[in-house]
Structure formats: structure tokens, C-alpha cells
C-alpha positions in Angstrom: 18.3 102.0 80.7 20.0 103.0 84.0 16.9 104.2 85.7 15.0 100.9 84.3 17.6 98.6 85.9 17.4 100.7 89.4 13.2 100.9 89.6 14.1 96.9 88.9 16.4 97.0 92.0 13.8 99.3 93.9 11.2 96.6 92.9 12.8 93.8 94.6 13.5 95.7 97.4 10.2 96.2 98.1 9.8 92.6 97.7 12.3 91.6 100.2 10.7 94.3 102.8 7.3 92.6 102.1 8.4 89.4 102.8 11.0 90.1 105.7 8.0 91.5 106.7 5.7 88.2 106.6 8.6 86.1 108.6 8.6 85.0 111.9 9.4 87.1 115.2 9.9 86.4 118.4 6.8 87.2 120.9 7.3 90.3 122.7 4.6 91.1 125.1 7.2 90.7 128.1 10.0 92.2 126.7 11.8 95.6 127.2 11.1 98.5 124.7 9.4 101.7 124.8 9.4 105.5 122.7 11.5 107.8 122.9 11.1 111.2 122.1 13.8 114.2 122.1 13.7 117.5 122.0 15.9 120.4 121.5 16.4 123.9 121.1 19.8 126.3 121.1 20.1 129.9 120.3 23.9 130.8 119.5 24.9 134.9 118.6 28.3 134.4 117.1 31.0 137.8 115.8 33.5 137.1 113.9 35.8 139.6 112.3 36.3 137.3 109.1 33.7 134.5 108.7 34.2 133.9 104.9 37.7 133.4 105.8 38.8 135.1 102.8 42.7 136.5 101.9 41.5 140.2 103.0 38.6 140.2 105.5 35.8 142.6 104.3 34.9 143.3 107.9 32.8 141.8 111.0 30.0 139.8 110.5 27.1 138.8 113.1 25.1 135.7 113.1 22.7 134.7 115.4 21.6 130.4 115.2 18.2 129.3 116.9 18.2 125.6 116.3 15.2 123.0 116.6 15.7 119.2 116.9 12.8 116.5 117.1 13.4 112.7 117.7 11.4 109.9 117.6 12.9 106.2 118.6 10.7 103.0 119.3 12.5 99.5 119.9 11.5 96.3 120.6 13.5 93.1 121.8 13.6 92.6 117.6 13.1 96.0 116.3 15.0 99.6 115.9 12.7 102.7 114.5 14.6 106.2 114.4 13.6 109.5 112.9 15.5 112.5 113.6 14.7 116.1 112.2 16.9 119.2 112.7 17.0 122.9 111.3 18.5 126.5 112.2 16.6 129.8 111.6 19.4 131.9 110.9 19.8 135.8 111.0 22.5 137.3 109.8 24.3 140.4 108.7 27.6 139.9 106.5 29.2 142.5 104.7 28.5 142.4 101.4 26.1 140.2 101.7 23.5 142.3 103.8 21.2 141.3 106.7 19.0 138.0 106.0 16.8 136.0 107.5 16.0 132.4 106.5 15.1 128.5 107.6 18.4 127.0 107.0 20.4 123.7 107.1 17.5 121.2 107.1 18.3 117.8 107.9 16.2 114.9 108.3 17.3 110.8 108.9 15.4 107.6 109.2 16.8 104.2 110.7 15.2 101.0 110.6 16.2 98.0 111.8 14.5 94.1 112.5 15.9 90.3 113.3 13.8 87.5 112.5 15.1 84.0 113.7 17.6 83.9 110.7 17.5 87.4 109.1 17.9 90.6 109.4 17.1 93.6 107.9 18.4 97.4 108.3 17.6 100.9 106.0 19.1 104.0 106.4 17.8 107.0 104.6 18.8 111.0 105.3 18.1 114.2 103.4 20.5 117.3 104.1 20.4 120.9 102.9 23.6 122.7 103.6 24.5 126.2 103.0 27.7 126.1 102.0 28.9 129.9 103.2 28.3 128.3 107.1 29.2 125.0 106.8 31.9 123.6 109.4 33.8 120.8 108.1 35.5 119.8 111.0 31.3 119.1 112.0 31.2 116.4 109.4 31.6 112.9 109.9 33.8 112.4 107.2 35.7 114.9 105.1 35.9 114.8 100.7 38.0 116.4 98.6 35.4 119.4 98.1 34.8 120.0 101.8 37.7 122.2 102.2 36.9 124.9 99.4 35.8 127.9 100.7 32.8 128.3 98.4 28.9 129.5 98.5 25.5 128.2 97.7 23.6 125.3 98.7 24.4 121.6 98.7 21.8 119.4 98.8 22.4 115.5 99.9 19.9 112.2 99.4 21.6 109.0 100.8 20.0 106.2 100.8 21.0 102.4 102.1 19.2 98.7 102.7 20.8 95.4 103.5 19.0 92.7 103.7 20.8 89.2 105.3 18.9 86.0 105.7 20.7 82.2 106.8 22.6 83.7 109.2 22.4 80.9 111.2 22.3 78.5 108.5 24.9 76.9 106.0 23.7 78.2 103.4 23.3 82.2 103.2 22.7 85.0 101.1 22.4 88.6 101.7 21.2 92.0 99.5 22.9 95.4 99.2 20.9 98.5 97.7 22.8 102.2 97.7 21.9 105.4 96.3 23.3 108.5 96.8 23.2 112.1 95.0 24.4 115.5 95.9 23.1 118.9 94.0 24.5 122.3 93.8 23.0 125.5 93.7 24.0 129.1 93.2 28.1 127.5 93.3 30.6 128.8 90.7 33.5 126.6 91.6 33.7 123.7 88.5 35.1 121.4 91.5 31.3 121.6 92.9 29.1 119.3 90.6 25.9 117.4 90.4 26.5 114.0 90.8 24.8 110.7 91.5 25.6 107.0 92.4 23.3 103.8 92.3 24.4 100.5 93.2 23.4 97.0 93.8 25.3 93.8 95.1 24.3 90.5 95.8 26.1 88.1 98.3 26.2 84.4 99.2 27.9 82.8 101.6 28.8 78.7 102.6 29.8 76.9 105.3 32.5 75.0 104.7 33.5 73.6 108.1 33.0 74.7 112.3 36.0 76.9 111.1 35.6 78.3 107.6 33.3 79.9 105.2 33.2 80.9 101.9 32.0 83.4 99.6 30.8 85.4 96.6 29.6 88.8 95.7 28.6 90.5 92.3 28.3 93.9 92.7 27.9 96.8 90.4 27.7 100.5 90.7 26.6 103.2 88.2 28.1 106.8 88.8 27.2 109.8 86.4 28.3 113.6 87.4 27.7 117.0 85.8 31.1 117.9 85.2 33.5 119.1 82.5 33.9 115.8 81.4 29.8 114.4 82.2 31.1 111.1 83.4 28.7 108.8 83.0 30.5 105.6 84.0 29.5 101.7 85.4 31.3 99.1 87.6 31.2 95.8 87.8 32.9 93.4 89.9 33.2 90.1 91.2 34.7 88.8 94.0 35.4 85.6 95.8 36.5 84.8 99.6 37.2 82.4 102.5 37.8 83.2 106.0 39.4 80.5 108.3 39.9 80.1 111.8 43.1 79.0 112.2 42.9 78.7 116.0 40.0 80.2 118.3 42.1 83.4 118.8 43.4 84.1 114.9 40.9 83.9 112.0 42.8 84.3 108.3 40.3 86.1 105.5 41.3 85.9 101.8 39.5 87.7 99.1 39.8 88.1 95.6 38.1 89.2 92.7 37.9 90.8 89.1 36.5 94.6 88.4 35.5 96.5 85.0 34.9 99.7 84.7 33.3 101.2 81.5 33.7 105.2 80.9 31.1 106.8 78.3 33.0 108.2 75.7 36.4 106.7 77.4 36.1 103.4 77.2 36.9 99.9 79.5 39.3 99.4 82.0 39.6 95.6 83.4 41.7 94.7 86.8 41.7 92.5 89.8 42.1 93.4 93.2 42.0 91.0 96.5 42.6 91.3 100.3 44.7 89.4 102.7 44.0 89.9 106.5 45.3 88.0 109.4 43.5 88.9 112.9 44.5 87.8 116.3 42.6 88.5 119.6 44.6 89.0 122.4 44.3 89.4 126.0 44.0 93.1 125.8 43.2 94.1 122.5 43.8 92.7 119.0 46.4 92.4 116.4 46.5 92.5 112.3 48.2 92.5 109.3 46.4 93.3 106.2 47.4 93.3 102.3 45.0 94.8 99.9 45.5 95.4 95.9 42.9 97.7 94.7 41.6 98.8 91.5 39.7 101.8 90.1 40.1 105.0 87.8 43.1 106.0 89.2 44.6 102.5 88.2 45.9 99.6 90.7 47.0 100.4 93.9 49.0 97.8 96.9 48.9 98.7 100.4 50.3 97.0 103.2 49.4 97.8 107.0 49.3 95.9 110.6 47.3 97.7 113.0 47.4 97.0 117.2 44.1 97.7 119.5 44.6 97.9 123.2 42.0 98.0 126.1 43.4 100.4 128.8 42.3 101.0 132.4 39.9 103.5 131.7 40.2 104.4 127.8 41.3 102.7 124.3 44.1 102.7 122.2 43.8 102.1 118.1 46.9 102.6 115.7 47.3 101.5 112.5 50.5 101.7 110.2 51.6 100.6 106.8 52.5 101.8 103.1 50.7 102.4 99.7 51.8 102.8 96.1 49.8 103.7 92.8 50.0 103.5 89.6 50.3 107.4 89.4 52.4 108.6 92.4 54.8 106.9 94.6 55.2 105.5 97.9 53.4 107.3 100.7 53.6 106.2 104.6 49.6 105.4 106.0 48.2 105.0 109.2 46.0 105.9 111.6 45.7 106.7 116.1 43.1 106.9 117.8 43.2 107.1 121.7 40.5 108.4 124.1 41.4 108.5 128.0 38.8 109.0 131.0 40.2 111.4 133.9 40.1 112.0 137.5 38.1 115.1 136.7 37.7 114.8 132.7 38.6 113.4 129.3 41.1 113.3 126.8 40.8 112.4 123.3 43.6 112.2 119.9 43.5 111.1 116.4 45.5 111.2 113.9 45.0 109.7 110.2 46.8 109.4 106.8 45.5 107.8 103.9 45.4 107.7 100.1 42.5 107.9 98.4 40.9 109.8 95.0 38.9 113.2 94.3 35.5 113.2 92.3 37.8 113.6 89.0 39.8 110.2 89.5 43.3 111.8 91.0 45.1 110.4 93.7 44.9 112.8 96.8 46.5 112.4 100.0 44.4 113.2 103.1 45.5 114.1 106.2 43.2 114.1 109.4 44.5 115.4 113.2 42.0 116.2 116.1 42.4 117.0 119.9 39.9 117.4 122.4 40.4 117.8 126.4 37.4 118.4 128.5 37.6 119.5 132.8 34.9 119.5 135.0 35.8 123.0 136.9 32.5 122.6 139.4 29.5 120.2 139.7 27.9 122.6 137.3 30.5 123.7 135.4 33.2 122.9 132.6 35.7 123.9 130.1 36.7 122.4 126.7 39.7 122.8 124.2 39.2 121.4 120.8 41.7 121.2 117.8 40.8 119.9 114.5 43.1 120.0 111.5 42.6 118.5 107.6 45.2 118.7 104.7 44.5 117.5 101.0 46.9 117.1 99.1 46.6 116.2 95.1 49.3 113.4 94.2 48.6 111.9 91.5 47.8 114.2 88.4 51.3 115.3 87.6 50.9 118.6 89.3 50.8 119.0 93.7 48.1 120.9 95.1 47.6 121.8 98.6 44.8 122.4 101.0 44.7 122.8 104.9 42.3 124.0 107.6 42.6 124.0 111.4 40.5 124.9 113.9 41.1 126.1 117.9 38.3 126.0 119.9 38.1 126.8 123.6 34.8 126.8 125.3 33.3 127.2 128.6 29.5 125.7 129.9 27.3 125.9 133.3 24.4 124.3 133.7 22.0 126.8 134.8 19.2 124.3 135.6 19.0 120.6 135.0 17.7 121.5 131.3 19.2 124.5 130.5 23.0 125.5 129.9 24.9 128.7 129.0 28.3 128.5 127.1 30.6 130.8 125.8 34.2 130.6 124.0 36.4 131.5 121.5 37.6 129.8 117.8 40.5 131.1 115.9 40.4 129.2 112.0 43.1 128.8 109.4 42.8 128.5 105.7 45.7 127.7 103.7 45.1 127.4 99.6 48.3 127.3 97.5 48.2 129.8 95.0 46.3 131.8 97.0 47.3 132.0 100.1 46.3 132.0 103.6 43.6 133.3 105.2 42.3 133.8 109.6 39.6 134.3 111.3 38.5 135.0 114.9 34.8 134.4 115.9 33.5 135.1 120.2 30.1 132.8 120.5 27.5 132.7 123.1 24.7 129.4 123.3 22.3 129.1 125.3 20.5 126.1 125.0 18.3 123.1 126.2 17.9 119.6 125.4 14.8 117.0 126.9 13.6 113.9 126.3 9.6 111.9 127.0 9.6 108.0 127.4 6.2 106.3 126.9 
């Protein structure tokens, strides 16, 4: 029946494509636009004398990473077409593993975007293969609860997004949300690394009220299934209403609320509410907030309070958010979040730092913790140096027994243009990994890159 309902929700996107399609656009004969197309190429030998970063190191390993990027972008005035493709042929020699050679860590990622006169309409669609014995997880976007275990095999990742928006400009509007997303292992034997898949669908519409306030309401539901002990096979359902209101033209108040059930195979139903309240005000140099949210999920309700401050500074940006959340399962943990990037007479310097509460792919409360620095100094016209430092902690909170993972990385690397296409770089990166019950575990790897990136415009 699941499958049914999402070739149903598949069906009507389609629809909606076909018809967004049929609308009206704006003439663009005189308009800006063009293609775009990228490029790129980087061989990287890397030694390390512990690159499975295990408790005892089983010796040096050597890896040598010849990757190959294409991209393609067209835009119009009303348009946005991306498609990117990257992968690495990898050789290697580990010990005891042997010497291999392979096509590794494909990745491939679509983008589409168009505005009609009163709609708008945006996919997003990317494949990955990872292998997980040379995956950095300080290189992802955005770290899990699974990213941090040292494991091997292959992960394979299908994401998959459209939202659709029409009335934008109208009193009357409604928009479309379609998601899908899977991951698969292969070749793993750690029972925290499982199949799993998520589908979901939600529909919104929205009102104008006044000049200064809207109104809301959005059905949503999501269907999750996974391959673990357990084989949770579980749905969502929820339904929310909201208002925002512009108190002044500087300070806008949003209110939300809404009801949620959540129905478990073999478990059975859970019903809650949840709802958001969130004062903004712009200010002269920045903006300034004060949010209360009440969640509600698997892990049972959850309040959090927070303000948060932006600030526009003479040549960078300052973000910082701070606040407090309790569960139903653990108690009261300190949140928040910095981020501040600052352009110098001769470089850059960037920070962040993040806390937040959140739950793992088994329904626990984990508390994540996310630090990075970067400083970058042009030494010569042609030449430059770099330190990075990443670090991630998660930390299970909420399942009546504490767990504890951390990683950090050091990363120091310099790179000279040889000729306007080509650079040369070379560095050092010392990583940490700290399991409790385990215990902790170094590594020290010397890279050289030498690589080249180049772009056409038609």
C-alpha cells in the first residue's frame, strides 16, 4: 500500500511539472544567461601511519586519489539547470587489506529550478556511493549519529526533493512538497549501519489575511521503514496551523501549531502536539529573535527555548544563537550555536561552534556537538597556507545508559599556483578517535595534490 500511495504522489508530481511546464514565462531573448561548463581533475598520494585509525595501528598505508569532476549549468532570467558528476580512481595498498585498484566514491546531483509570474518550481535529486573505510566526515555537510563509527563497506545514498509553490503573489496560495530518501549498506557488520528509507508528502496553503498577516495550513505525512533489529516500519502524520504578523515593519511575530501521530508496526500509536513561537526583529546591523518550540516524535515531547543575535561587521558576519532544551527522557541541556567568518588584510578567518539535541536512527536522545576553525594567509601572490580544525562529539542521552563519541581533525596545508590552472599543495593532518569502551585511537597522514580546475562559457 505504501509504494501505491507514493507512485500516487509521483503521479501528481509529474502532473504539476507538466503543467508548471504549460504556464506563462517571461520573454527572454534579451536577457542575461549562458552555459557553463566545469572541469576538474586532482591527483593526491597520501601516507599515513594509521589510516583505519584503529586502537593498535597495523602499520603504514599508501593511497594515491586521481579525481574527475564534470559540470554542466545553463540559466536564464527564469530558469536554473545544474548537473554535477564526480569520482576518484583510487589505488591503494593497506595492510591487511592488500593493494587495490578501483573507481570509487561516485557522486552525481541534479538542480532544477523555474519562476513563472506566480510560481515556482525547484527539484533536487543526487546519488552517492561512499566507501566507508575513506570517508572524511568532517567533508560532509552535515554529520548523523552513524558518521562517526569507524566502520567498512559501501554506503549508498538516493535523495530526492520537489516543491512546487504557486499564488505567490496572490491571496490565495498553495504549495507541494515531495521527499524521498534511502541509504543501503553493503559488506558493513556494525548493526548501527542499516538499510533504511523515507518517503513523504505535504501539502500547504496559505491566506492573506491583511497587508500585515497571513495565515496557514499544512498536512504532511512521512513513512519511514529501516532494516534493523527492530524492522521499523513506521508512518507520521501531522497537521499544523499558523499566522505570521507584522507587528511593525521591522518585527514580524509567527505562531504555529499543530497535532502529530505517529503509528509503529508492531508498537503501536503515539498522539502529541507540538507548535512554534518566533519573534524577529531587523535591526540596523543585523537581526534579533527569540524562538519557543515544543516538539514531538519517538523520543516523546521536547521544549526548547532560544534567542539568537546576527550582526553585519566591517568586513565579515557574526551568528550566535543560545537557549535550553528538555525531553521527556533526559534532562536539561544548554543549546546554541556561533558562527563568525572575518576577511583580513592578507587572509581569512573563520569559527563555529554548535550544540544541539536531537535523536539517532533508533529513537534516543543524542547530544551533538560541532566545533570548527579555519585561518587561511596569502604568503605571496602565488602562494598560501591554511590551518583547519574540525571537531564532532555524540553523545547518547536519552536511553538510560551515556555513550560517547568524538573525532577531531588538524589540518595544516600549504598551495602555489604553478600556472593560472594548475596548483601544487602539500600538508599534514593529525586525527583523533575517541570510543568509550574502546578507547582512543591517532593517526598521522603527509599528502601531496596536485591539481587543476577550468571552466567553458557558451
Amino acid at each position: 500500500m505504501k509504494r501505491q500511495r507514493i507512485g500516487h504522489c509521483l503521479a501528481l508530481a509529474s502532473i504539476i511539472c507538466i503543467v508548471g511546464g504549460l504556464g506563462p514565462a517571461v520573454a527572454q531573448e534579451d536577457l542575461p544567461g549562458g552555459t557553463t561548463l566545469t572541469f576538474g581533475v586532482a591527483s593526491s598520494l597520501s601516507i599515513s601511519d594509521n589510516y583505519s585509525l584503529a586502537i593498535i595501528s597495523p602499520g603504514t598505508s599508501t593511497i594515491l586519489d586521481t579525481a574527475l569532476s564534470f559540470g554542466y549549468l545553463t540559466e536564464t532570467a527564469t530558469s536554473r539547470f545544474a548537473f554535477d558528476v564526480e569520482g576518484v580512481l583510487r589505488a591503494s595498498d593497506i595492510p591487511g587489506v592488500g593493494s587495490d585498484l578501483r573507481f570509487d566514491d561516485a557522486s552525481a546531483a541534479l538542480g532544477y529550478s523555474r519562476e513563472w509570474a506566480d510560481s515556482r518550481l525547484d527539484i533536487i535529486a543526487d546519488y552517492n556511493r561512499v566507501n566507508l573505510d575513506f570517508l572524511d566526515p568532517f567533508s560532509l555537510t552535515e554529520l548523523s549519529d552513524t558518521d562517526l563509527i569507524d566502520s567498512s563497506g559501501t554506503l549508498e545514498s538516493r535523495n530526492f526533493d520537489l516543491k512546487f509553490e504557486t499564488g505567490l503573489n496572490a491571496p490565495i496560495g498553495f504549495g507541494f512538497e515531495l521527499g524521498h530518501s534511502a541509504s543501503e549498506y553493503t559488506d558493513t557488520t556494525d548493526p548501527g549501519l542499516f538499510d533504511s528509507e523515507t518517503n513523504d508528502i505535504a501539502l500547504t496553503s496559505r491566506l492573506r489575511l491583511s497587508p500585515v498577516a497571513e495565515a496557514r495550513v499544512r498536512l504532511s505525512q512521512e513513512d519511514y521503514t529501516a532494516q534493523d533489529v527492530a524492522l521499523t516500519d513506521r508512518t507520521t502524520r501531522a497537521l499544523s496551523f499558523g499566522v505570521a504578523y507584522e507587528i511593525s515593519p521591522v518585527t514580524t511575530l509567527d505562531v504555529s501549531a499543530g497535532v502529530e501521530k505517529i503509528e509503529t508496526t508492531g508498537v503501536g500509536t503515539d498522539r502529541g502536539s507540538f507548535g512554534t513561537v518566533s519573534l524577529t526583529r531587523a535591526l540596523a546591523n543585523g537581526s534579533a529573535g527569540v524562538v519557543l518550540d515544543r516538539s514531538f516524535g519517538i523520543e516523546g515531547e521536547r521544549t526548547t527555548l532560544s534567542a539568537n543575535r546576527s550582526l553585519d561587521l566591517p568586513g565579515g558576519s557574526l551568528a550566535v544563537s543560545l537557549g535550553v532544551t528538555r525531553g521527556e527522557l533526559d534532562g536539561t541541556e544548554v543549546i546554541g550555536s556561533l558562527d563568525y567568518d572575518q576577511t583580513l588584510a592578507r587572509g581569512a578567518l573563520t569559527a563555529s561552534l554548535s550544540r544541539s539535541v536531537g535523536s539517532d536512527t533508533s529513537g534516543n536522545d543524542i547530544l551533538t556537538t560541532n566545533a570548527a576553525l579555519g585561518y587561511s594567509l596569502e604568503l605571496t601572490p602565488v602562494s598560501g597556507l591554511s590551518l583547519d580544525f574540525n571537531f564532532a562529539e555524540i553523545e547518547n542521552v536519552g536511553s538510560g545508559t551515556t555513550s560517547n563519541t568524538n573525532r577531531s581533525s588538524l589540518r595544516a596545508e600549504y598551495t602555489r599556483a604553478l600556472t593560472p590552472d594548475w596548483d601544487l599543495s602539500a600538508g599534514y593532518q593529525h586525527q583523533r578517535l575517541f570510543t568509550e569502551g574502546l578507547g582512543t585511537a591517532n593517526s598521522n597522514t603527509i599528502f601531496l595534490t596536485l591539481g587543476r580546475d577550468f571552466s567553458i562559457r557558451r
